[in-house]
Backbone as a printed PyTorch tensor [residue, N CA C, xyz], in Angstrom:
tensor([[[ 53.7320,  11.4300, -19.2540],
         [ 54.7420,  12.2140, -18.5720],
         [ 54.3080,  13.6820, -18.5690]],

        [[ 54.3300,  14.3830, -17.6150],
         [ 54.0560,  15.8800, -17.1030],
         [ 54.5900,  16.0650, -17.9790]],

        [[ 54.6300,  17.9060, -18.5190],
         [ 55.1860,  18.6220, -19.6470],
         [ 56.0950,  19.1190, -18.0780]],

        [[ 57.1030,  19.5880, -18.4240],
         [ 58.0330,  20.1340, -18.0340],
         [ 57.8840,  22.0250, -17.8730]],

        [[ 56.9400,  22.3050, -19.4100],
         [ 56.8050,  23.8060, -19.3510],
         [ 56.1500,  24.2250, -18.5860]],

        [[ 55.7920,  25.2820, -17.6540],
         [ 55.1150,  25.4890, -16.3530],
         [ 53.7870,  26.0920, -17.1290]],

        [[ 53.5160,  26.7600, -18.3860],
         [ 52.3440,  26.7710, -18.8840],
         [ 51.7290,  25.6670, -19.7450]],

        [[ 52.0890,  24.3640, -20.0060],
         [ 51.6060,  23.6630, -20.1020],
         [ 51.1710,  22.4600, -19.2840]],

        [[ 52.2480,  22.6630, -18.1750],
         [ 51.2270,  21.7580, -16.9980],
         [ 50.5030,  21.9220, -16.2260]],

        [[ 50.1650,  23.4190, -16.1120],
         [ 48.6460,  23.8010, -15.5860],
         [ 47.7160,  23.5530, -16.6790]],

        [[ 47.6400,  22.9240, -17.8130],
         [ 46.1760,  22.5180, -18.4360],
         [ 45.8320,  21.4640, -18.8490]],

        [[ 44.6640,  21.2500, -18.7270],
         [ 43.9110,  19.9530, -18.9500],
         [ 44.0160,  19.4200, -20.2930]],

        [[ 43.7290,  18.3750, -20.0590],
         [ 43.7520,  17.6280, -21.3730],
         [ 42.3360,  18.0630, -22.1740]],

        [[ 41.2560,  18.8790, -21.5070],
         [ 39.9620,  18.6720, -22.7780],
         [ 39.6340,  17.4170, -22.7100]],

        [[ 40.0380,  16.0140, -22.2590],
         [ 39.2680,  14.9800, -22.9620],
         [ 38.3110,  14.5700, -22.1440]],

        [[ 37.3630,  13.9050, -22.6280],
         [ 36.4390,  13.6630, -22.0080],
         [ 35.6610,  12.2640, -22.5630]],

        [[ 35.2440,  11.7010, -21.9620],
         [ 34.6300,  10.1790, -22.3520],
         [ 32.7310,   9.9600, -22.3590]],

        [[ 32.6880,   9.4180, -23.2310],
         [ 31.1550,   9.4920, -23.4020],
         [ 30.5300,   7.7940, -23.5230]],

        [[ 29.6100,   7.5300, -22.9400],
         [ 28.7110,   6.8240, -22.8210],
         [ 27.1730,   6.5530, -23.5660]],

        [[ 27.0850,   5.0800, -23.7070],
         [ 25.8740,   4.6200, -24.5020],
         [ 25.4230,   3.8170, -23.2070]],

        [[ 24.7480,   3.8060, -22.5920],
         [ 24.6670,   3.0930, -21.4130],
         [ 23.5390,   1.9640, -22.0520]],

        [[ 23.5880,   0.7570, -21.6610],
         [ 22.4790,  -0.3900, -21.8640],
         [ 22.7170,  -1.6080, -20.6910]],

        [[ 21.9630,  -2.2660, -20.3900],
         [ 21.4750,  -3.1370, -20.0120],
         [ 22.9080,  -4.4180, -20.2440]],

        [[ 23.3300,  -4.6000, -21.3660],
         [ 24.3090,  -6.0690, -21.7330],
         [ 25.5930,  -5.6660, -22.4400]],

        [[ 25.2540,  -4.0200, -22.9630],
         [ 26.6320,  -3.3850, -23.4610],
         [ 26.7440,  -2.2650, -22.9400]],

        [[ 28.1570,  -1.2720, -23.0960],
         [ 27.8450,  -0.1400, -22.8640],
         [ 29.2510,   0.5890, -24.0650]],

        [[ 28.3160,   1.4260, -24.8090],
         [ 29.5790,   1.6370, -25.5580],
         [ 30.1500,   2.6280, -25.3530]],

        [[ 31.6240,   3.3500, -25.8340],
         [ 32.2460,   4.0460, -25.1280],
         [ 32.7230,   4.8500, -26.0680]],

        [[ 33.0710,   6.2190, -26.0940],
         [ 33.9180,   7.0670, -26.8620],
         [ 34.7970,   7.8520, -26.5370]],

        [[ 35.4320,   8.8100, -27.1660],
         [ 36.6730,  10.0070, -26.4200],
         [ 36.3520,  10.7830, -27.3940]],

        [[ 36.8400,  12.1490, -26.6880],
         [ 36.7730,  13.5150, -27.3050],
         [ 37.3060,  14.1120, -26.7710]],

        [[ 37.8910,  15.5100, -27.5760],
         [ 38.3310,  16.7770, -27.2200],
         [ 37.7370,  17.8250, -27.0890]],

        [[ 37.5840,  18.8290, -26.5530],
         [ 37.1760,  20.2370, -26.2850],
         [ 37.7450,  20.9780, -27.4520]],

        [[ 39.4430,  20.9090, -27.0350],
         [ 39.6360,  21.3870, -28.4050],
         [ 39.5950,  21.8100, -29.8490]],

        [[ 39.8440,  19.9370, -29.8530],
         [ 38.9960,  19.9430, -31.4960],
         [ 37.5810,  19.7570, -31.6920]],

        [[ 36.5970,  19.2030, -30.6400],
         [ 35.6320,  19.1440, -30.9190],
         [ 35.1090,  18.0510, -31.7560]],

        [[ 36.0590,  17.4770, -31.1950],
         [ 35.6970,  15.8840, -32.0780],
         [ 35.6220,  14.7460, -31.1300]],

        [[ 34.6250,  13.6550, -31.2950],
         [ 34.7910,  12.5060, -30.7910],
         [ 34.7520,  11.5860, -31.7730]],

        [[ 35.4570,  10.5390, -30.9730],
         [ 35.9340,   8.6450, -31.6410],
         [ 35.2450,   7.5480, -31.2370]],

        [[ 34.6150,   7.0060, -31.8330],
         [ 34.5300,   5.3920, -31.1180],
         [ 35.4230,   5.1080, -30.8590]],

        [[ 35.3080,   4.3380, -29.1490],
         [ 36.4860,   3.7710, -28.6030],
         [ 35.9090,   2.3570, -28.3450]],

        [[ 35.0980,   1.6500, -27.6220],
         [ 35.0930,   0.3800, -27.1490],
         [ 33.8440,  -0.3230, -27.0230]],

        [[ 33.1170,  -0.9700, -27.1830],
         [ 32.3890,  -1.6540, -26.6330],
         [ 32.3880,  -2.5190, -25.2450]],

        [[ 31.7120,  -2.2970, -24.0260],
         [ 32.2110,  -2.6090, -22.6750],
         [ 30.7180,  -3.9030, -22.4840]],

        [[ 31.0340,  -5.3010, -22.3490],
         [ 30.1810,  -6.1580, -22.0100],
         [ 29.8480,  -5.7310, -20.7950]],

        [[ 28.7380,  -5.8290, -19.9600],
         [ 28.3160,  -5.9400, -18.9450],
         [ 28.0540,  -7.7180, -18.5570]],

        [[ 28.1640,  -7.2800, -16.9350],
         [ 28.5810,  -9.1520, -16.6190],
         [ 26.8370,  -9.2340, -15.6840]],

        [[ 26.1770, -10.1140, -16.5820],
         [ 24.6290, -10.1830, -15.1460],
         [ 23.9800,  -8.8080, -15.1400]],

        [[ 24.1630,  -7.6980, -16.1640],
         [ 23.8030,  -6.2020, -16.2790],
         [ 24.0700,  -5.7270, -15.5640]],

        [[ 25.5210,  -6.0190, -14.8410],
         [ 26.0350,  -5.3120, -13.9270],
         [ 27.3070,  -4.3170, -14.5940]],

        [[ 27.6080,  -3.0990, -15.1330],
         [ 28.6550,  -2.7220, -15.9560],
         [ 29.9330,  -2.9230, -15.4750]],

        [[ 30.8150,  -3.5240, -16.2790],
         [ 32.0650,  -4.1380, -15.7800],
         [ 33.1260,  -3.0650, -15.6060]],

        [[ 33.1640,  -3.0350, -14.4380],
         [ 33.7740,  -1.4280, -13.9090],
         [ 35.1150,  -1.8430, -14.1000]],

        [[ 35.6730,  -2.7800, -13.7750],
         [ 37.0150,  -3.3430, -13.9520],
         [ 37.5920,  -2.9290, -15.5920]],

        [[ 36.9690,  -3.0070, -16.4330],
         [ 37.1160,  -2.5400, -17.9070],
         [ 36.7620,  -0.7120, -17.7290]],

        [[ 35.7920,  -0.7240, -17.3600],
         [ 35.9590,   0.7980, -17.7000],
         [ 36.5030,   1.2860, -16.9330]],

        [[ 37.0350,   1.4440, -15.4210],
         [ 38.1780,   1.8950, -14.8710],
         [ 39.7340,   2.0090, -15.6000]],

        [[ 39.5610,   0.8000, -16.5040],
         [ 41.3760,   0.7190, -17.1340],
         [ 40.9800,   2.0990, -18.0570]],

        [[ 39.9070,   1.8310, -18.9630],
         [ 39.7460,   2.8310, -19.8260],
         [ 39.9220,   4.6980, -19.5430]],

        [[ 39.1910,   4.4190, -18.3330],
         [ 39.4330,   5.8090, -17.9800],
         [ 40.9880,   6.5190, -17.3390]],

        [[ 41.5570,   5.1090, -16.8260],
         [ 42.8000,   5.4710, -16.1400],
         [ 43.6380,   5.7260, -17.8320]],

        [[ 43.8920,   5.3660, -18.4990],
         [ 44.4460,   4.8650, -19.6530],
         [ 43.9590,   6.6060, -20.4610]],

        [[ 43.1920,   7.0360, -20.3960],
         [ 42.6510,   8.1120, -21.6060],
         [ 42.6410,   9.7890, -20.4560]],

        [[ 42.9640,   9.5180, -18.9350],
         [ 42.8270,  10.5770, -17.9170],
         [ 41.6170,  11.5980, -18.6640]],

        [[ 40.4990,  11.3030, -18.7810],
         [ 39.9240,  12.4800, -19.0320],
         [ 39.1450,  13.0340, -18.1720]],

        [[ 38.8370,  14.8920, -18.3360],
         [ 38.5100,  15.7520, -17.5490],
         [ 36.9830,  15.5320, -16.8430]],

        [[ 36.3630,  14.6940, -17.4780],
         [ 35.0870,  14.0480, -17.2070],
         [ 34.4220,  12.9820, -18.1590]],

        [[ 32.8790,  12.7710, -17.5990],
         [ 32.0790,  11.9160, -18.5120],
         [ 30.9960,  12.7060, -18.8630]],

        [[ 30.7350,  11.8590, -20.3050],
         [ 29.5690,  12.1390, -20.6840],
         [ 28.5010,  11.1740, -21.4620]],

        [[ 27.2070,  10.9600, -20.0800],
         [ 26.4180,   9.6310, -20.5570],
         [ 25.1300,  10.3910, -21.1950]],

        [[ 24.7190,   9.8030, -22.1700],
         [ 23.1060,   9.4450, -22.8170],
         [ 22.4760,   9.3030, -22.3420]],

        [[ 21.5600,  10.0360, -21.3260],
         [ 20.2110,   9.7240, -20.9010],
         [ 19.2490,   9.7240, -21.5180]],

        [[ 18.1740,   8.7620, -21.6610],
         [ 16.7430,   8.6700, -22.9260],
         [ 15.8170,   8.7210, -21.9280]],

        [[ 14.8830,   9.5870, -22.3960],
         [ 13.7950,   9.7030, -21.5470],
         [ 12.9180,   9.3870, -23.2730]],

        [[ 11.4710,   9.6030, -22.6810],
         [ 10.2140,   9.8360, -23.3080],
         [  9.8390,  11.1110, -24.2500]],

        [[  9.3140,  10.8770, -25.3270],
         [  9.2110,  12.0180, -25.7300],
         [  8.3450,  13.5080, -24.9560]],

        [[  8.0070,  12.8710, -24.1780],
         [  7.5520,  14.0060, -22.8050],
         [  8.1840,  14.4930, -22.0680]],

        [[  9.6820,  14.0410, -22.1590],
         [ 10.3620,  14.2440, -20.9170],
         [ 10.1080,  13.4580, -19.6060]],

        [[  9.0130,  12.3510, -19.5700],
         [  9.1590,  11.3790, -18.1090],
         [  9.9840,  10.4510, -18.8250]],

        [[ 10.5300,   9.6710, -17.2250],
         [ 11.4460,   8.4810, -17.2260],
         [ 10.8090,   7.4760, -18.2530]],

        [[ 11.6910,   6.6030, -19.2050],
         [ 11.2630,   5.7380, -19.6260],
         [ 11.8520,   4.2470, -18.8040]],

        [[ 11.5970,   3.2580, -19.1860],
         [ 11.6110,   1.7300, -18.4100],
         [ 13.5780,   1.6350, -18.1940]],

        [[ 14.1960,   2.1420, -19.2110],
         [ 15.6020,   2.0670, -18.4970],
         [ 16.1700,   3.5170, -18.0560]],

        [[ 15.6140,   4.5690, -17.5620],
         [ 15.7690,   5.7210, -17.8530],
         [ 16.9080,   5.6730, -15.8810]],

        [[ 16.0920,   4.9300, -15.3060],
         [ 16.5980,   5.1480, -13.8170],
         [ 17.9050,   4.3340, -13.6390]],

        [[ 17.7630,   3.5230, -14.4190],
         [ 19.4000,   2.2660, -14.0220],
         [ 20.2650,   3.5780, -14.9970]],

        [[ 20.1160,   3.9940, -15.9850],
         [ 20.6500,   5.1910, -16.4820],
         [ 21.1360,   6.3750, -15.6990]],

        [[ 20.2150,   6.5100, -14.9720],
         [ 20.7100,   7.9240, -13.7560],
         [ 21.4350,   7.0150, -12.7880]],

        [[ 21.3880,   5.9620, -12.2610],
         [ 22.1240,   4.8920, -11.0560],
         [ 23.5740,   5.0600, -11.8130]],

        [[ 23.9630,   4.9840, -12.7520],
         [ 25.0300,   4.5730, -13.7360],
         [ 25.6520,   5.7190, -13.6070]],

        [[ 24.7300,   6.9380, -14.2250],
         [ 25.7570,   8.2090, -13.6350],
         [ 26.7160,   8.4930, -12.1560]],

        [[ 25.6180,   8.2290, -11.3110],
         [ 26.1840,   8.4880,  -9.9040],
         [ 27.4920,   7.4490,  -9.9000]],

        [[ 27.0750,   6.2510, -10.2940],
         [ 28.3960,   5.0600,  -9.9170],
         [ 29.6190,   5.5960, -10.7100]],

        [[ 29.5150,   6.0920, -11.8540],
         [ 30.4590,   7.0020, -12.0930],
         [ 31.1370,   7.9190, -11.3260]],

        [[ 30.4210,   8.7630, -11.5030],
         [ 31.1390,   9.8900, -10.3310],
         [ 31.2050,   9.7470,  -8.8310]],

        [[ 31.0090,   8.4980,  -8.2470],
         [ 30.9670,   7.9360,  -6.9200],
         [ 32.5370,   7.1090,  -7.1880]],

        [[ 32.7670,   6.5610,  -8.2520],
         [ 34.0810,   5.6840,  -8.3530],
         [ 35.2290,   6.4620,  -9.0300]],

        [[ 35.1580,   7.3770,  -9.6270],
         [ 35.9010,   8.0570, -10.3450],
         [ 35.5810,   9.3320, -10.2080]],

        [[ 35.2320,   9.8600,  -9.2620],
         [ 35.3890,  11.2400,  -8.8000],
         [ 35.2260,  12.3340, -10.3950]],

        [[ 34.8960,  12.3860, -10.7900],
         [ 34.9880,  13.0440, -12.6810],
         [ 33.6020,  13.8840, -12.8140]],

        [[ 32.9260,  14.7170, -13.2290],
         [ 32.1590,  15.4000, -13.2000],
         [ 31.4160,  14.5510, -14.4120]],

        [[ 30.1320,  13.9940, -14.0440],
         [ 29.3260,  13.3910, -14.9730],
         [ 28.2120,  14.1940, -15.8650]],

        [[ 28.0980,  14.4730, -17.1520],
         [ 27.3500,  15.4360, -17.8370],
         [ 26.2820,  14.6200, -18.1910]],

        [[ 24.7660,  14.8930, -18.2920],
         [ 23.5850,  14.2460, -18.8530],
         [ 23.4640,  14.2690, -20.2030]],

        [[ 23.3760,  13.6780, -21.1230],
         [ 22.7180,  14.4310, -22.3780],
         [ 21.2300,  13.4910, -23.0840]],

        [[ 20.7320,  14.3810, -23.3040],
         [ 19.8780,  13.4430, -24.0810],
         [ 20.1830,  12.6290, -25.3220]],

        [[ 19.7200,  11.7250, -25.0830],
         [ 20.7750,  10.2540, -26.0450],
         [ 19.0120,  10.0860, -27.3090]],

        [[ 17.9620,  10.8340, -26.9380],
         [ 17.1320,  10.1750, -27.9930],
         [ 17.3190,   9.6680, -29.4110]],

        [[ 17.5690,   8.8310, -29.0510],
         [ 17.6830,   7.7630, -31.0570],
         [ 18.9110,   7.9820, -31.5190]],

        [[ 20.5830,   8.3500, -30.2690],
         [ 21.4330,   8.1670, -30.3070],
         [ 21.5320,   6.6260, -31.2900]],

        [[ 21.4170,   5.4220, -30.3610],
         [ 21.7150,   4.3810, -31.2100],
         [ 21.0370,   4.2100, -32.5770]],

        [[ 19.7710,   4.2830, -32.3780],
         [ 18.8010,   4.0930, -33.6550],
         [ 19.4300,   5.0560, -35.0640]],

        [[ 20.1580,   6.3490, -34.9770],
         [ 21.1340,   6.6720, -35.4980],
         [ 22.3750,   6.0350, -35.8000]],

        [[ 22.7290,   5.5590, -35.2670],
         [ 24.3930,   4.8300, -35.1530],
         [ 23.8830,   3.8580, -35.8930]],

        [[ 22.7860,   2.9030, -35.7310],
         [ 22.2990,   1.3780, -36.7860],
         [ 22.7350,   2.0890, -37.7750]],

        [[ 21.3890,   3.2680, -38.1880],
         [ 21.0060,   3.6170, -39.7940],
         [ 21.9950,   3.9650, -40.1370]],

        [[ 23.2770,   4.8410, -40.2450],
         [ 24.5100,   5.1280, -40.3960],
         [ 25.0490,   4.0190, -41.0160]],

        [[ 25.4110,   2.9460, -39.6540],
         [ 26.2400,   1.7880, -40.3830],
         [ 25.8020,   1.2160, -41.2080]],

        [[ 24.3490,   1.0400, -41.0400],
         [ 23.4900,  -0.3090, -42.1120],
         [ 23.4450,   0.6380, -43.2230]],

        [[ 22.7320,   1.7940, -43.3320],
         [ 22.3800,   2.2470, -44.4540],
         [ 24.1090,   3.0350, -45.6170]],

        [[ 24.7440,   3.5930, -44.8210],
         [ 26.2250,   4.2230, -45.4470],
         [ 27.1440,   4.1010, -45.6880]],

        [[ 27.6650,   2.5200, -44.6470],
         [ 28.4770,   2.2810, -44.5730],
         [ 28.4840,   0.4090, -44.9970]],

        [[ 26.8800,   0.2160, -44.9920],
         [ 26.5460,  -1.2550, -45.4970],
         [ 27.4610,  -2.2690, -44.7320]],

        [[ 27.3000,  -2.3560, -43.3380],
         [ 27.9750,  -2.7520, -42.2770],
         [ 26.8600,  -4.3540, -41.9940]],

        [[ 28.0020,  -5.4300, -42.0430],
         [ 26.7110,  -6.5610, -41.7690],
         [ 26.1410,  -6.3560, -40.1530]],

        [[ 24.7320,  -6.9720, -40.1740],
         [ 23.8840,  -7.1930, -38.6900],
         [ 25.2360,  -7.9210, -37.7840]],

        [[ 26.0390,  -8.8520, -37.9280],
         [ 27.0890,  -9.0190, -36.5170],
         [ 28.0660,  -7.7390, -36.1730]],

        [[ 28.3210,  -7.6120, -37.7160],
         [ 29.3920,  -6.3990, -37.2100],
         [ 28.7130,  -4.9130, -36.4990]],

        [[ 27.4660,  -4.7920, -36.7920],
         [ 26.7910,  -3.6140, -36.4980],
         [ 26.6510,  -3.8470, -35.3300]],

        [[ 26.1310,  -4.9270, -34.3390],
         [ 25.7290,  -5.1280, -33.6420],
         [ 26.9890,  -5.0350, -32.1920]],

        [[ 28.2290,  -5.5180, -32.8760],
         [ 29.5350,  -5.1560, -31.6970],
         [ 30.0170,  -3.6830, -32.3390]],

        [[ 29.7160,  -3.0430, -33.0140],
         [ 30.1440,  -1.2350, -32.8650],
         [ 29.0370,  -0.1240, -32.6870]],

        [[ 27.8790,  -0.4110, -32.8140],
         [ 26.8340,   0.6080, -32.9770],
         [ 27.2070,   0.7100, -31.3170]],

        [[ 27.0200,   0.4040, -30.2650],
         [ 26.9380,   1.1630, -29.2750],
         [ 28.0470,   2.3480, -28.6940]],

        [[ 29.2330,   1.6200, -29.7020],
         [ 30.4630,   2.3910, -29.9060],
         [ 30.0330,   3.8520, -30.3490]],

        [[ 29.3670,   4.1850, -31.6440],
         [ 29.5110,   5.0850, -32.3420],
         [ 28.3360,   5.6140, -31.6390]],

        [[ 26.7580,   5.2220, -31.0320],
         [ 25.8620,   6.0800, -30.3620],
         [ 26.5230,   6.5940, -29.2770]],

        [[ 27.5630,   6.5390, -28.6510],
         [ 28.3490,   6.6630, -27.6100],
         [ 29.1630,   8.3760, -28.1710]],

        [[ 29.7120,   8.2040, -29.4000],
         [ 30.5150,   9.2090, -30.0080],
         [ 29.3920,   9.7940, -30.6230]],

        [[ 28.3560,   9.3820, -30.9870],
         [ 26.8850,  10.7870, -31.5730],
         [ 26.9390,  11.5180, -29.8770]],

        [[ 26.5580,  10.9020, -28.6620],
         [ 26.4740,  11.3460, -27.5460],
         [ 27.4200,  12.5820, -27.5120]],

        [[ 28.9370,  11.8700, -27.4640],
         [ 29.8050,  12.8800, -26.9570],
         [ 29.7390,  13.9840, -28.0150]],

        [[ 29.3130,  13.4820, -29.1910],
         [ 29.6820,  14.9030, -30.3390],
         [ 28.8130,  15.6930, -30.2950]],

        [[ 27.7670,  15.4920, -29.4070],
         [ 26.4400,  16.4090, -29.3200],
         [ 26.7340,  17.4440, -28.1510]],

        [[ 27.0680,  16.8690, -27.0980],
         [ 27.7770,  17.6460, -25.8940],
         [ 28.9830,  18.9750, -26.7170]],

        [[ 29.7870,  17.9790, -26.9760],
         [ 31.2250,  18.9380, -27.3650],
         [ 30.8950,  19.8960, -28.3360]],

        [[ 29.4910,  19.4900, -29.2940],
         [ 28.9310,  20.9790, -30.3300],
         [ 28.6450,  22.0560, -29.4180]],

        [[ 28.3920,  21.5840, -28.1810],
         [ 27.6700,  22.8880, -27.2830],
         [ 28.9050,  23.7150, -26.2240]],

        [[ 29.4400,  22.7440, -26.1470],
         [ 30.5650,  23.3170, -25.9410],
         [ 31.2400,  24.7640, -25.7440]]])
């Protein structure tokens, strides 16, 4: 529901949604500007490696945030690596379906972070790691953006 106060309904919510983009998952997070914090939010199956827009449309309608923000991995050179382009395709289908201003970030060893975290700190078993790590490389993503902020 709109705020009613006329200086609080001219402003945005700050939130913003972040992306782990892959091939069979795609995991998902939220954050604020504000606080400068992001959450694991979801793990999104992809159907045939096609990303199931039907799920992440609810998500985004459901959380209204001011934009996205996906993980792009390149090479340690900076050229494309082997999923680097279905990665940039993914951005555009974003902001082609949801009109939202899509941010790049570099995602290098986003997930490979998110494993060692759970496996090593949190002593998370291989099934359970395996349905949240793309969750939480998703929220390293967004928390890397929103530091720069």
């Amino acid at each position: 529901m709109p705020s009613s106060d006329p200086v609080l309904a001219g402003l945005s919510s700050d939130t913003y949604i972040g992306f782990d983009f892959g091939n069979k998952k795609i995991g998902m997070a939220v954050g604020q500007i504000l606080t400068k914090t992001a959450s694991p939010l979801e793990t999104v199956r992809s159907l045939n490696q096609v990303p199931n827009w039907e799920k992440i449309g609810q998500i985004i309608a459901e959380w209204q945030p001011d934009g996205l923000v996906v993980g792009v991995s390149r090479k340690a050179d900076g050229s494309d690596n082997i999923i680097t382009p279905r990665m940039l395709k993914f951005c555009r289908q974003l902001n082609g379906r949801y009109n939202l201003p899509v941010f790049q970030v570099d995602e290098a060893y986003s997930t490979f972070e998110a494993k060692q975290m759970l496996y090593d700190e949190m002593h998370v078993s291989a099934t359970k790691l395996w349905e949240v790590q793309d969750q939480l490389a998703a929220q390293l993503i967004l928390q890397s953006w929103l530091n720069e902020q």
